[in-house]
N, C-alpha and C positions, 0 to 999 in steps of 0.2 A: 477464485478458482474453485471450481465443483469437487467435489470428494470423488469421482472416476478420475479426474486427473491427477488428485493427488496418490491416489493408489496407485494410477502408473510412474508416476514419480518414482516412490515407493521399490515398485518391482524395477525401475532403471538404476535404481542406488544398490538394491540387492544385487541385481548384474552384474555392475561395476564392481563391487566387493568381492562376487566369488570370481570375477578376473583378476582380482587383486589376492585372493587366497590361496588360487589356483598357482599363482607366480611365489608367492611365499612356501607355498608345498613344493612346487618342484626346488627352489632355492632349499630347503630343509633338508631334500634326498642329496643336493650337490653337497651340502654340508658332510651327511654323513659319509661322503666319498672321501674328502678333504682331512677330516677327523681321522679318518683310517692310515691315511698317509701323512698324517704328522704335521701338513702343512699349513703353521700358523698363519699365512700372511691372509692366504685363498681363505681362511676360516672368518677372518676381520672385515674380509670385504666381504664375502656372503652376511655376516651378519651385520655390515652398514648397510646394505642391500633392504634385510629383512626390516630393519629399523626404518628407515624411510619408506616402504611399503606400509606398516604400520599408524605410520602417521599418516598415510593416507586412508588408512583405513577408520583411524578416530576419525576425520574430517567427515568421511561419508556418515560414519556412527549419529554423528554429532547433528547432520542434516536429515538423517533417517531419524530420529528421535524428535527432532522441531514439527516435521509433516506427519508423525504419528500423534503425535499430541496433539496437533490441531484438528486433526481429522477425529479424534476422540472427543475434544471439546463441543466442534462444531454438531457432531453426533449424537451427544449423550449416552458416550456408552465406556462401557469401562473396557471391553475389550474387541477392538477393532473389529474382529471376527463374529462378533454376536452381528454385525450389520449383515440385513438383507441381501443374500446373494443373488438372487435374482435381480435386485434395483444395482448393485457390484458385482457382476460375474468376475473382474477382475482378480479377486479375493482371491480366488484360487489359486492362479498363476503368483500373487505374493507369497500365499502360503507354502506353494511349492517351492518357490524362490528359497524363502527363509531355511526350512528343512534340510536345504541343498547345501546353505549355508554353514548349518550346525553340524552335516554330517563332514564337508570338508575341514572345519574347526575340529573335530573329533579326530581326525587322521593325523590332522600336524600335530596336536598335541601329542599323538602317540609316538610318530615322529621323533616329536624333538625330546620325549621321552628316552626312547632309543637312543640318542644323540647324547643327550645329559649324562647318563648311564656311562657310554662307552668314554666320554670325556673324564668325566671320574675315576675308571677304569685307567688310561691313559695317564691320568696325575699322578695316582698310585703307584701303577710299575714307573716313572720317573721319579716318584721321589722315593721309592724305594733302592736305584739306578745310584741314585744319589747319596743315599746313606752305604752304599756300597761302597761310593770311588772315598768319602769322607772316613770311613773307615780304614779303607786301604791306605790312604794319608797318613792314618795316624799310624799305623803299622809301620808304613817305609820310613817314618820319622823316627819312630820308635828304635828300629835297626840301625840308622843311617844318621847320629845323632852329629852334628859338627861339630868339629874340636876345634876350639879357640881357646889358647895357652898351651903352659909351657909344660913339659913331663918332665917329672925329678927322676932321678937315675940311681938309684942306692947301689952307689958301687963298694960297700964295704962287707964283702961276705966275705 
């Protein structure tokens, strides 16, 4: 295979990825809807969701790094983009691909930033919720202590 066909390769696998990113980011904003209302179960399956998206995204990784190293060997160049554009006009549309790539990877990261955050936030007023009602426990134990046995009666005044 010629190095313009692996290029296009190349740019079909970037495609694919930021369809696969783009599904991962929208799934990230359902997240932080789900996170807001409390709803563990919606939160599980969003991130089985994300997880299997993921591993499709190693898989592309994995296939995008075998045809970049070939086309580097086959080259002689240490970085892809030093080749001839001219003899690869393709180059460009990767390059833009790529970019496209990093700046969606920059979003979700912020994302789930936001996400991390308010989750933690949400641990916190619960286990602080929590140290409340354990509290209030020991208190009404406190008051409310059970009698088991007998009372003596000093009736000699």
């Amino acid at each position: 295979m010629m190095t313009r066909e692996k290029i296009d390769q190349l740019i079909s696998l970037t495609k694919e990825k930021i369809k696969l990113l783009e599904r991962f980011q929208s799934l990230t904003k359902e997240q932080k809807l789900e996170i807001e209302k409390e709803d563990v179960d919606s939160i599980d399956l969003i991130l089985d969701k994300k997880d299997a998206i993921m591993k499709e995204i190693d898989k592309l990784d994995v296939r995008f790094m075998d045809i970049f190293s070939q086309i580097k060997k086959d080259e002689s160049v240490e970085n892809i983009y030093d080749l001839d554009r001219e003899k690869y006009p393709n180059l460009v549309e990767l390059k833009k691909a790529v970019k496209d790539v990093s700046s969606l990877l920059m979003a979700i990261s912020l994302l789930d930033e936001e996400n991390t955050k308010m989750m933690k936030k949400k641990l916190a007023d619960t286990k602080m919720e929590l140290k409340r009602v354990k509290e209030g426990m020991k208190a009404y134990k406190g008051y409310n202590v059970p009698f088991d046995g007998s009372i003596l009666i000093d009736e000699k005044k």
